[in-house]
C-alpha positions as CSV (number, residue, x, y, z in Angstrom):
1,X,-14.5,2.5,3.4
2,X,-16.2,-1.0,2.5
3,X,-16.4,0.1,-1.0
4,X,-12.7,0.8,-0.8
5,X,-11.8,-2.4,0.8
6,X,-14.2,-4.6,-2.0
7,X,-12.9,-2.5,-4.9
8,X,-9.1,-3.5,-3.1
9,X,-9.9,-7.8,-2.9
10,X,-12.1,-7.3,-6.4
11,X,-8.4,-6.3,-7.9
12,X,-6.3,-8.7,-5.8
13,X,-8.6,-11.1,-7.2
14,X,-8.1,-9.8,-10.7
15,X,-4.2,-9.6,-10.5
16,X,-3.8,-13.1,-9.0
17,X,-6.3,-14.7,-11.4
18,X,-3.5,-12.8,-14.7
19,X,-0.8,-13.6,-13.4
20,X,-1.2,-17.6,-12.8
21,X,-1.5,-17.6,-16.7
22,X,1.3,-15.8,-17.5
23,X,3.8,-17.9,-14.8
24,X,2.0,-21.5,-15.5
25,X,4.1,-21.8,-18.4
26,X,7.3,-20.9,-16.2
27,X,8.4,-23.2,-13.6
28,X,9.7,-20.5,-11.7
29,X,8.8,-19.9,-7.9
30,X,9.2,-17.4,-5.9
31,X,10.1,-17.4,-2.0
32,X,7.6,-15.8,0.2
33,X,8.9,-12.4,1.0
34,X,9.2,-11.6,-2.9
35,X,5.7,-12.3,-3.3
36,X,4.9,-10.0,-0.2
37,X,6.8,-7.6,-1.5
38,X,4.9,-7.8,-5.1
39,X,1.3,-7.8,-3.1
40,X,0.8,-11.4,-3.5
41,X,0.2,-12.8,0.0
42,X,-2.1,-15.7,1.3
43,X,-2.7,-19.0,-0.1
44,X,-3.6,-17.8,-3.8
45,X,-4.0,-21.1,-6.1
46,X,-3.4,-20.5,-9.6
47,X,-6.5,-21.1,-11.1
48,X,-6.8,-17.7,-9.4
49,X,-4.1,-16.0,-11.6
50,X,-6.0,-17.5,-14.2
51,X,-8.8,-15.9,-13.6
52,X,-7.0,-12.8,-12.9
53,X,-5.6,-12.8,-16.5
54,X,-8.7,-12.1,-18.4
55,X,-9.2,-8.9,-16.5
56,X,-5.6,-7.6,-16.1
57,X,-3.6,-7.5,-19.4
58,X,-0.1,-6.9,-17.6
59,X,1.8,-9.9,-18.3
60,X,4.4,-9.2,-16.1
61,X,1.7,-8.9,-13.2
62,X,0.4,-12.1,-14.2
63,X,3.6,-13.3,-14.0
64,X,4.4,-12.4,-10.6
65,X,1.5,-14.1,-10.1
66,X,2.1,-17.2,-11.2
67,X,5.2,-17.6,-9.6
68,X,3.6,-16.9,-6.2
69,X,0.5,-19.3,-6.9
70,X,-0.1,-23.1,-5.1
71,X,-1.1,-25.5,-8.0
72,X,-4.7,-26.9,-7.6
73,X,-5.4,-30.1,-6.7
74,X,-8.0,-32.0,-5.6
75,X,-8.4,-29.7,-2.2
76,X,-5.3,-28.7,-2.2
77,X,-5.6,-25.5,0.2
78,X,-7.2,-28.0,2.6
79,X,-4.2,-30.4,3.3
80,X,-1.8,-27.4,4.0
81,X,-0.9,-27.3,7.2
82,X,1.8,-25.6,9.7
83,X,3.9,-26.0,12.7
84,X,3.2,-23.2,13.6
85,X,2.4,-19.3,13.4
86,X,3.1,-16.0,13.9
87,X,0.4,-13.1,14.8
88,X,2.2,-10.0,13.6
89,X,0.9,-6.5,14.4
90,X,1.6,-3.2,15.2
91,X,0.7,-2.4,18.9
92,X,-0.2,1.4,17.8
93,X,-2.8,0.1,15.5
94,X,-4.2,-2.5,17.7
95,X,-7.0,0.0,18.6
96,X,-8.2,-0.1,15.1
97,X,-8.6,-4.1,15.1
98,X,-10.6,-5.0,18.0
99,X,-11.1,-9.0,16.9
100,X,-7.4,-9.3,16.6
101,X,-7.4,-7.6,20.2
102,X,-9.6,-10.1,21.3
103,X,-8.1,-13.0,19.9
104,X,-4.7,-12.5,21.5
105,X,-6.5,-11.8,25.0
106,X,-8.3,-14.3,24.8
107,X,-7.9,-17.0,22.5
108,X,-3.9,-17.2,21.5
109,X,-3.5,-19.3,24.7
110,X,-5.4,-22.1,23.0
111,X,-2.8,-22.6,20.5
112,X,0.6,-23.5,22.1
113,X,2.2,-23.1,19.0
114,X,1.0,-19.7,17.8
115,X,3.4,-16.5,18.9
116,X,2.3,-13.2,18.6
117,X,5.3,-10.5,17.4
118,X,4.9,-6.9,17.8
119,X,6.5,-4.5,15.1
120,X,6.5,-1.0,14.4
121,X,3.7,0.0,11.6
122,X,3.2,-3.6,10.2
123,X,-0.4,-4.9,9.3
124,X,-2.4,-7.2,11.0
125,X,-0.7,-10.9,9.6
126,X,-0.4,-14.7,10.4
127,X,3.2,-15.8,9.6
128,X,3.0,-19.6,9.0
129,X,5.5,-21.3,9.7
130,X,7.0,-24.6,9.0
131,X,8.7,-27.8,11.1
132,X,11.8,-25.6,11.3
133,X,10.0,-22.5,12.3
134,X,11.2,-21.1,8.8
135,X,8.6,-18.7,7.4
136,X,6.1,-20.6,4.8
137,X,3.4,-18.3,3.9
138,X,2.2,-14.8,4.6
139,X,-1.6,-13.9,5.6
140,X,-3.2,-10.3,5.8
141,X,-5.8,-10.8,8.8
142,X,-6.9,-6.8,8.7
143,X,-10.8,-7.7,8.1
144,X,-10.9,-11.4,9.5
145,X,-13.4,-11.8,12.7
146,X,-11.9,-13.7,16.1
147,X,-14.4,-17.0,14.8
148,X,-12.8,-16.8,11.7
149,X,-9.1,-16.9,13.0
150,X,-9.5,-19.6,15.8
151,X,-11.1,-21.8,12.4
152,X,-8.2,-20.9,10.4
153,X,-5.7,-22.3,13.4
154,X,-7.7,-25.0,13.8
155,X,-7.5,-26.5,10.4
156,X,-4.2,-25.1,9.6
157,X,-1.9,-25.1,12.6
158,X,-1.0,-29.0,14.1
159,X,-1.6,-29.5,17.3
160,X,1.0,-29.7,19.6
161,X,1.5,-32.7,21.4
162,X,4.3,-32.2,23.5
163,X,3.6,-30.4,26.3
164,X,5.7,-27.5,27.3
């Protein structure tokens, strides 16, 4: 199973760092569903297609890639931030995911701002979202621990001020 789950990032890791190559030269974005759909989710710069690229010889993958990627900048993944987010999951699976669990019993009330959506057979996600509550970004959360998520928020999601 870990083996599984390292050979599975190892490759993510490969086809993001190919593809940012291939796309760099194409100004060409893609909206965030069609990079789901392709398997790029996440923040993935594209220094990591880059990367990618001299392990993965598909240029159409690396491609993909680079019209899914966030330029670097000088900590550029750092001054992202959202209005807000979405904890998708599957209620079935919950069982298997028992940080997630824990999170939404005990943590999601911390964030006014962050909804949790139940739907049938999806994976363990946070949804970013920005000022108009419009989709932004897509995060698999499957392995993340509880600590790991309320850091994410933190640093990710703004506060809100208003009180409701």
């Amino acid at each position: 199973m870990l083996r599984n789950i390292i050979y599975y990032f190892v490759l993510v890791i490969v086809v993001i760092s190919s593809a940012a190559v291939i796309v760099s030269s194409s100004g060409e974005q893609l909206s965030s569903k069609q990079c789901e759909d392709l398997g790029f989710t996440g923040l993935a710069l594209c220094s990591d297609c880059n990367t990618f690229s001299e392990y993965v010889k598909d240029k159409e993958l690396i491609s993909d890639c680079l019209k899914c990627c966030t330029e670097d900048s000088d900590d550029s993944t750092s001054k992202i931030t959202y209005s807000g987010a979405i904890v998708e999951v599957c209620m079935r699976k919950l069982v298997f995911y028992p940080e997630i669990v824990g999170f939404i019993e005990e943590e999601k009330e911390k964030f006014a701002t962050v909804k949790v959506q139940y739907l049938f057979n999806s994976p363990p996600k946070l949804i970013m979202l920005d000022d108009e509550g419009q989709h932004k970004e897509t995060i698999r959360i499957d392995n993340w621990k509880r600590e790991h998520m309320l850091q994410f928020l933190r640093e990710k999601v703004k506060p809100n001020l208003a009180s409701s």
